[in-house]
C-alpha positions in Angstrom: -112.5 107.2 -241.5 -110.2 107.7 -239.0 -107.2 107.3 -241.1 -108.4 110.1 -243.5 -109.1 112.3 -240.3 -105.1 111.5 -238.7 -103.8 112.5 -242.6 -105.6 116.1 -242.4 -103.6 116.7 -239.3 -100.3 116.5 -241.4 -102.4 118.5 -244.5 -103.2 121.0 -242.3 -99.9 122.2 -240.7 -98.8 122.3 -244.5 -101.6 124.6 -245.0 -101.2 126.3 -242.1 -98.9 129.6 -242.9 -95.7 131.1 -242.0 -97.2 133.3 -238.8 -97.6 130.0 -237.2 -95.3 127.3 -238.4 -92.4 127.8 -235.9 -89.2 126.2 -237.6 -87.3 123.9 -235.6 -84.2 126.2 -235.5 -86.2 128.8 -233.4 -87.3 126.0 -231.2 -84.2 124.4 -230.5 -82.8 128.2 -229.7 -86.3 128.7 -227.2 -84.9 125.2 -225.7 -81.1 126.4 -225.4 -82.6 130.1 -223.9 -84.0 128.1 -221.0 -82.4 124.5 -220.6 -80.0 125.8 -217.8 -83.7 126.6 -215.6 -85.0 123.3 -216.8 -82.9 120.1 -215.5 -85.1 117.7 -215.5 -85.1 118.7 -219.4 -81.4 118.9 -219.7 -80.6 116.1 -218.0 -83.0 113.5 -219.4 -82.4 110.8 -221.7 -84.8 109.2 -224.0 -85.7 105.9 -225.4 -86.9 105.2 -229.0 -90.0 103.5 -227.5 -90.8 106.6 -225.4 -90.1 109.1 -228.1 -92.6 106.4 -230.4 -95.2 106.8 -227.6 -94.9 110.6 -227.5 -95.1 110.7 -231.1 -98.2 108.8 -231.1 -99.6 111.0 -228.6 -98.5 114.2 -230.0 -100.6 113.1 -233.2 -103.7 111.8 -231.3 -103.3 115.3 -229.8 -103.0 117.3 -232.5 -106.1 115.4 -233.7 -108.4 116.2 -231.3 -107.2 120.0 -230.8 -107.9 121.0 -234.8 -111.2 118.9 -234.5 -110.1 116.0 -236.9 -111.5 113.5 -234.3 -114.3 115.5 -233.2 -116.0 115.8 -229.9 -118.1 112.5 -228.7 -115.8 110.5 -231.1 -115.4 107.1 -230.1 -111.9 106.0 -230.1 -111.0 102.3 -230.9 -107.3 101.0 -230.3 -107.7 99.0 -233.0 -109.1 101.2 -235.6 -106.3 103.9 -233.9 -103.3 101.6 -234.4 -103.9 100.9 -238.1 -104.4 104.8 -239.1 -101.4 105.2 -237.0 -99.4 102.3 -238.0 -98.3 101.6 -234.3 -99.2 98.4 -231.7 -103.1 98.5 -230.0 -101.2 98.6 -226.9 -99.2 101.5 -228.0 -102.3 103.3 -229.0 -104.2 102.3 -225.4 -101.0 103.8 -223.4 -101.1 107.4 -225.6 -105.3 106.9 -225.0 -104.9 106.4 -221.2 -102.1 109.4 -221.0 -105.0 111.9 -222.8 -107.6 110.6 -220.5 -105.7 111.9 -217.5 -105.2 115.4 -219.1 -109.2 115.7 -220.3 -109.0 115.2 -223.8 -110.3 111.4 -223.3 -112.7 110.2 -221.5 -113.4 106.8 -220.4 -116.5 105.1 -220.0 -117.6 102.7 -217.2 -117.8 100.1 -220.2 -114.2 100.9 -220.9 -115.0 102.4 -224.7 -112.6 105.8 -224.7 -114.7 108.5 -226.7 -113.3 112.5 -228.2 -114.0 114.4 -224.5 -116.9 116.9 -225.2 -116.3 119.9 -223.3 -119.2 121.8 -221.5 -119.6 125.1 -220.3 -118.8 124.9 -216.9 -115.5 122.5 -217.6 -114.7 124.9 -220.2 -114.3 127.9 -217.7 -113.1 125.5 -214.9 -109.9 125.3 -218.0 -109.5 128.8 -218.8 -109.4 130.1 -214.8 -107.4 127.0 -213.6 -105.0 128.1 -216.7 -104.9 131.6 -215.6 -104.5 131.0 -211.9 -101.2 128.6 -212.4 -99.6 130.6 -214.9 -100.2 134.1 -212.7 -98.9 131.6 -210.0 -95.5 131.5 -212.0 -95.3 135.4 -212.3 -93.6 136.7 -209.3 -90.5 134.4 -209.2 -90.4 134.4 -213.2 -90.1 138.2 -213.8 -87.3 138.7 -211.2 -85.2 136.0 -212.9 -85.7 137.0 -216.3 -82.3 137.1 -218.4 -82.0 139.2 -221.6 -82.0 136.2 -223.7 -85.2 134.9 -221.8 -86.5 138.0 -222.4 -86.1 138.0 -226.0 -87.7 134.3 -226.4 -90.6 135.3 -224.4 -91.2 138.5 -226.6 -91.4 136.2 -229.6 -94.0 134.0 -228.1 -95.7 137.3 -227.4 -95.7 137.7 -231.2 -97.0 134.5 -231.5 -100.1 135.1 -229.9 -100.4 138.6 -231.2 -100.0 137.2 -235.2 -102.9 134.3 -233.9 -105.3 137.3 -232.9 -104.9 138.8 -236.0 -105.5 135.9 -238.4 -108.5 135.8 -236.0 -107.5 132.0 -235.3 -108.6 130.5 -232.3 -106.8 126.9 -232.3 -103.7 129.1 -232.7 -104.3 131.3 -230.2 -104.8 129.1 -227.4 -101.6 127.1 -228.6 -99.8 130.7 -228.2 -100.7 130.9 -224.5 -100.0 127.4 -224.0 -96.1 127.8 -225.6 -96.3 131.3 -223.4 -97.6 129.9 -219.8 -95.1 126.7 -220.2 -92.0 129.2 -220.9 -92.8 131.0 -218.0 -92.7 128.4 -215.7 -90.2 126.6 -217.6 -87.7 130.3 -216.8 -89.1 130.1 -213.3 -87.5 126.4 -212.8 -90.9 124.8 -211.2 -91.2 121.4 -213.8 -94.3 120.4 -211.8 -95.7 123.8 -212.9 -94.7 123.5 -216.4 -96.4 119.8 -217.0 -99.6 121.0 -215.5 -99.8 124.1 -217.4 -99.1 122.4 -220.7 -101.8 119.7 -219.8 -104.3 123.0 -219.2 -102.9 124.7 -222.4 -104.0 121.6 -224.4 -107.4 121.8 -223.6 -107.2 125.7 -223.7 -106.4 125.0 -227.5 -109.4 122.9 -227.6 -111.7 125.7 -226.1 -110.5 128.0 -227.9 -110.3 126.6 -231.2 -114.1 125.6 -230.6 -115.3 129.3 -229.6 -113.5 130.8 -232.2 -116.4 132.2 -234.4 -117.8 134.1 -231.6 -114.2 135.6 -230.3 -114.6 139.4 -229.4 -111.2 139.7 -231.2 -110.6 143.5 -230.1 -110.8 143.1 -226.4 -108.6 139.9 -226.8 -106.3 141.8 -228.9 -105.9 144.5 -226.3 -105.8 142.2 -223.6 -103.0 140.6 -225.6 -101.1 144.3 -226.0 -101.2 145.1 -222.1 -98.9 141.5 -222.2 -96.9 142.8 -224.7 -95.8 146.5 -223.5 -95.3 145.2 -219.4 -92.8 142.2 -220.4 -89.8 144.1 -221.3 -90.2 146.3 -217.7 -89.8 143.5 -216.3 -92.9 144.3 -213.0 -94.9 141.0 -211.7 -97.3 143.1 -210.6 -97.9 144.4 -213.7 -98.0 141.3 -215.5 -100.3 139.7 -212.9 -102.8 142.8 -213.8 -102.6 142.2 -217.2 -102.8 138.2 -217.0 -105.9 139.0 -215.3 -107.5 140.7 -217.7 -107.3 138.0 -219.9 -108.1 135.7 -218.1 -111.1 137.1 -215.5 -112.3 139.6 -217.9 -112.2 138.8 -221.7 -111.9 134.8 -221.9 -115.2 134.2 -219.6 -117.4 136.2 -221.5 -116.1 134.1 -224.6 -116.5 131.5 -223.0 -120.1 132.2 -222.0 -120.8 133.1 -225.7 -119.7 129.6 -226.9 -121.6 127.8 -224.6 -124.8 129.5 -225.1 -128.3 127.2 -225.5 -128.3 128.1 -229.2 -124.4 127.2 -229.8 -123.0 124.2 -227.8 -119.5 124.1 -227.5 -118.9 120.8 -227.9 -120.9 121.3 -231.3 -118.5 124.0 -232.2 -115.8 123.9 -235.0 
């Protein structure tokens, strides 16, 4: 079962469209735009066991985030490392490193089960989100070079093409890419990790609420972004952060966790 619900992952980004199937060369430019803010980035050097782990974590990931392994899965190493074709211990280390972002959670009996997101976790996620990516804003815009100016009006687009395929999983991976390139530009790593951590469970909220979006004020909330990049203004960015963020996301949020619509039931 869990091997057929790890192969959708790669069926689905197949599947998935060109508006949201970034190709590497754009990616490795977005890396070059920012690398010189970024040394921990630049300057690091991997090892074919760590990229093996990432890679296992990425995919464990990527499960959870497009609902393969649903909420209140259980998750056994074992089972894990023969759909993955990895090491148990492998599998326990990528487990353990999702427990301490959210998407896992561990039992007192040591069983690691799908983390099933409630209401008030879910808007505990979106404001923390919002609050450490506005945090990022004032430095970020007065630093802002033409080239990371340009990479940052493409995630823009991004987020804007997610809105209007109506697709919630891709829309909160938008703001994720988004929030992380700000802080990325603004030089703070620290920032970065915990704002990608957020973004992945952002993806998971937002992918699970996505039937009951109110796509127009998200779109325009999504516009305001768009037109006060290229000026440049922190405080206008901050204003229209907030908007998303303490205006149109809670109310979605509130809609998806209503009595008669769980979010943790969601798909």
């Amino acid at each position: 079962m869990l091997r057929v619900a790890l192969r959708r992952i790669s069926q689905r980004r197949d599947r998935s469209g060109p508006a949201f199937r970034r190709d590497r060369s754009r990616e490795r430019r977005g890396d070059a735009m920012i690398e010189k803010k970024d040394d921990v980035r630049a300057g690091s050097a991997t090892s074919v066991a760590g990229d093996r782990h990432r890679g296992l974590q990425g995919r464990l990931t990527d499960a959870i985030v497009s609902g393969a392994l649903a909420p209140g899965t259980r998750l056994d190493e074992r089972d894990l490392a023969v759909a993955l074709d990895a090491q148990a211990a492998e599998v326990l280390r990528a487990l353990d490193r999702l427990a301490a972002i959210g998407l896992v959670a561990v039992r007192r009996d040591g069983t690691r089960w799908v983390t099933a997101l409630d209401g008030d976790r879910a808007r505990d996620v979106v404001a923390l989100f919002g609050d450490v990516w506005i945090g990022s804003v004032r430095r970020t815009m007065t630093v802002l070079h033409a080239d990371d100016l340009a990479y940052l009006d493409e995630l823009v687009d991004d987020v804007a093409l997610a809105v209007r395929w109506r697709d919630g999983a891709a829309f909160g991976r938008g703001l994720r890419a988004l929030a992380v390139a700000f802080a990325r530009i603004e030089g703070n790593t620290e920032r970065a990790e915990l704002v990608g951590n957020l973004g992945t469970l952002l993806a998971c909220v937002a992918r699970r609420a996505g039937s009951v979006f109110d796509w127009s004020d998200v779109r325009a909330a999504v516009a305001g972004i768009a037109v006060v990049l290229p000026g440049r203004d922190a405080a206008a960015m901050r204003a229209a952060l907030m908007t998303l963020f303490d205006d149109v996301l809670p109310g979605i949020v509130d809609r998806a966790v209503a009595p008669t619509r769980p979010l943790a039931a969601a798909s």
